[in-house]
C-alpha positions in Angstrom: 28.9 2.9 0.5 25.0 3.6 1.5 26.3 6.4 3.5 27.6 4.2 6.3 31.5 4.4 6.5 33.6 1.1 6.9 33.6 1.6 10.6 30.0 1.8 10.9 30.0 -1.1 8.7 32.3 -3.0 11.3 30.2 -2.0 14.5 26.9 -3.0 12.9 28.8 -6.4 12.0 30.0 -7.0 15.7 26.8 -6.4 16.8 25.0 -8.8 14.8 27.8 -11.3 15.6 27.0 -10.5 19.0 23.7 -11.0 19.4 23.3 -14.0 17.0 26.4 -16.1 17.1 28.5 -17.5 14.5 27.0 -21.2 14.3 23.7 -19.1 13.8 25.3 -16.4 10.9 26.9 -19.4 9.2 23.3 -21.4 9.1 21.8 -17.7 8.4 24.0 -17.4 5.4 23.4 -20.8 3.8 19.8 -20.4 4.1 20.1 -17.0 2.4 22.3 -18.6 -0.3 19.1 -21.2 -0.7 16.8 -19.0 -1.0 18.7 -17.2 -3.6 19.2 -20.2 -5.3 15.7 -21.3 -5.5 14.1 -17.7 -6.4 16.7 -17.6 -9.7 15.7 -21.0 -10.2 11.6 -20.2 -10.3 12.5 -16.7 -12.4 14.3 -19.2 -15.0 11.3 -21.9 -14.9 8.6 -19.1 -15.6 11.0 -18.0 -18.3 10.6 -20.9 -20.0 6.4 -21.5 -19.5 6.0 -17.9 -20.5 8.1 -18.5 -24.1 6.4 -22.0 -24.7 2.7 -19.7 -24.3 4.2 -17.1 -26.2 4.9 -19.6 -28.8 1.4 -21.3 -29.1 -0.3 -18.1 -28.7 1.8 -17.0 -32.0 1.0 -20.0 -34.1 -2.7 -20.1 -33.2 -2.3 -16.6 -34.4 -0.9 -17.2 -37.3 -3.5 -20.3 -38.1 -6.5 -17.9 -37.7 -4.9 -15.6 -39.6 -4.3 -18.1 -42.7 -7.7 -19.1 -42.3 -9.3 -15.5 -42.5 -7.0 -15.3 -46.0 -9.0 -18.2 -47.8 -12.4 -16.4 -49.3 -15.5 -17.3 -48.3 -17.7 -19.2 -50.6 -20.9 -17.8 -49.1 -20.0 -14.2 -50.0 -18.8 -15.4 -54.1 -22.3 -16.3 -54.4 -24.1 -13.5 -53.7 
């Protein structure tokens, strides 16, 4: 795992226990768990805006393009 072995793992874990506290880890992890939350959150929201632009950009597209079919009266008269 990452080229650390469980017991590696363990010690780095005390440590941090250690030298934080577990009223701290808990409030560590739940702010974490938050921020998590709210980043997913924001990547779906921008999901959404970037279809809705995608979707006017496509149908002003395919106006101009309906409008480029129709022939020019200006042209038929020369």
């Amino acid at each position: 795992m990452f080229g650390i072995s469980p017991g590696q793992l363990l010690i780095i874990l005390v440590i941090v226990l250690l030298i934080f506290g577990g009223k701290r880890l808990r409030g560590l992890g739940g702010d974490v768990g938050t921020a998590i939350k709210g980043f997913k959150k924001a990547m779906s929201e921008d999901t959404k805006e970037d279809v809705k632009e995608d979707n006017k950009t496509l149908e002003k597209t395919q106006s101009d393009e309906s409008s480029d079919e129709k022939p020019d009266s200006k042209l038929d008269s020369k």
